[in-house]
C-alpha positions, 0 to 999 in steps of 0.5 A: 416474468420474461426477465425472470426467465431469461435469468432463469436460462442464463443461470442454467446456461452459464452454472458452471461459470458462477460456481466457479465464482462463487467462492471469491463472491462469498469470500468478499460478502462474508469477510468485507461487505458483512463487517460493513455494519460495524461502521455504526459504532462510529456513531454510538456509544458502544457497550460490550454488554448491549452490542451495536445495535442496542448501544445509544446512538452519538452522533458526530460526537466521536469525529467533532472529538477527533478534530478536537484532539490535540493529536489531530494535527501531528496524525494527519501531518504524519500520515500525509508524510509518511504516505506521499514519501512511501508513493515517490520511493515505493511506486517508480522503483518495482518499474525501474527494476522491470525495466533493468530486467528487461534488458537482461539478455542473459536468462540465467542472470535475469532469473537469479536477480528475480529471485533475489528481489522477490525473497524479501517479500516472504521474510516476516515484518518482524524479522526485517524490522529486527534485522534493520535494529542490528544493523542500526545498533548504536553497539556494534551494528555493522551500519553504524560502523561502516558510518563511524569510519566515515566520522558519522558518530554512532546513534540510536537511529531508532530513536531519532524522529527524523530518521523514522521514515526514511527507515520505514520506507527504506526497509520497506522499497528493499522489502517489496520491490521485486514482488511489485515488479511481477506486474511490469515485467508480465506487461512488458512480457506482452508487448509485441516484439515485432516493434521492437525489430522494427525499431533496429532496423530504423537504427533504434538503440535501446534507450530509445526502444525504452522511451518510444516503445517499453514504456508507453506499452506499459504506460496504461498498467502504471496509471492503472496501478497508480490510481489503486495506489493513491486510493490506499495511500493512508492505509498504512498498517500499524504493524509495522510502524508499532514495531519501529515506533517509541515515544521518542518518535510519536512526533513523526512516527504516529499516525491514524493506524497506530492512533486507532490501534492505542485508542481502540485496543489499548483504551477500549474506547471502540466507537471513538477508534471506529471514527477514526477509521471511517475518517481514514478511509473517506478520505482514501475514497476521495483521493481514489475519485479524484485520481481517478477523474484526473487520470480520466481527464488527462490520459483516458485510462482510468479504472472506471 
């Protein structure tokens, strides 16, 4: 009873502060935590008609088929790939143009190259999918021909297997990086000028304010933003790759998103695409614990 009223005081003592809440707390409950229980398909065999809960139950039998398929081992392999080489590129770039930006002196050119790198970021996927096919046309693109007078003969690029990832993670570096920049350039908006006075007096140059006072400041917002980062790395959406991707390219090009995508949506078989996701994202909970706990252990920040 004395816990109850105390919560009871609380809630009218802080009512205000929970209605504000409240909408990112029925956001995250209707639209992420509500859909939960349709991980159960990945253990039935789902029919339309009967719905989750009266659908037969499967067991493992949709993931010992995953393992099985022949598919299993260009699906991981791909993934991995795709993922870890989007990680090297993707992560330190929005960090190193932080870092340009912030020895800028001049307001009006730093807030012109803001504003430039941000832009890509509101273009459609479809639209700079579309505009990488020009530029890569084997027909006239202007790519291809200022390749061709460098005696590169013109080539469909689109349907060159190992030219698909450094296409989708080229496209996608040059499409994200100032918007992913916002986070760095706020945190080093915050360090404490003073040190940085302090340095010039003891004769500092900027390459060594960059080293001994920029960077370590920011250094607990890149591990944090790291960590979030490996957590996500096998979430790489279909949309993209769909829209990239042909059979000439299913060899480095397919992975679980758009394996999923083809089986679930395009073959309706809704338990097995259901597996294949549950797989995915256990796998991104461990990458997550384990960055985590190793970014913990080695630099005592950590997310939790």
């Amino acid at each position: 009873m004395k816990a109850l009223r105390t919560l009871q005081k609380n809630i009218r003592r802080d009512w205000m502060l929970l209605l504000i809440i409240l909408p990112g707390v029925l956001y995250f409950a209707i639209f992420c935590y509500g859909p939960m229980y349709g991980i159960l398909m990945a253990f039935k065999d789902y029919n339309i008609s009967k719905g989750i809960w009266g659908s037969p139950w499967a067991g493992l039998k949709h993931f010992r088929e995953l393992v099985e398929s022949v598919y299993f081992g260009r699906l991981v392999k791909n993934t991995f790939l795709l993922s870890i080489e989007q990680l090297l590129w993707s992560f330190p770039v929005p960090i190193a143009f932080a870092l340009l930006l912030n020895e800028l002196k001049h307001s009006g050119i730093r807030r012109v190259a803001q504003t430039a790198a941000y832009l890509p970021h509101f273009v459609s996927v479809v639209v700079v999918v579309g505009i990488l096919k020009d530029l890569l046309s084997s027909n006239g693109g202007v790519l291809t021909q200022l390749l061709a007078n460098f005696g590169v003969q013109p080539k469909n690029y689109f349907n060159l297997p190992e030219a698909f990832r450094t296409l989708y993670v080229g496209s996608g570096v040059w499409q994200e990086f100032g918007w992913n920049s916002i986070i760095y350039v706020a945190a080093i908006a915050g360090i404490d000028q003073e040190m940085y006075e302090s340095a010039s007096l003891d004769g500092a140059g900027r390459w060594k304010k960059l080293i001994y006072i920029t960077l370590p400041s920011i250094a607990p917002t890149i591990i944090l933003l790291l960590i979030l980062n490996m957590g996500n790395m096998l979430n790489i959406g279909y949309e993209k790759v769909i829209l990239m991707y042909n059979s000439a390219t299913y060899s480095t090009a397919d992975i679980f998103s758009t394996y999923v995508y083809r089986k679930g949506l395009l073959n309706a078989q809704y338990s097995f695409a259901s597996a294949v996701g549950l797989a995915n994202s256990m796998i991104n909970v461990v990458i997550l614990l384990g960055a985590n706990f190793l970014a913990k252990k080695t630099t005592e920040t950590s997310i939790f």
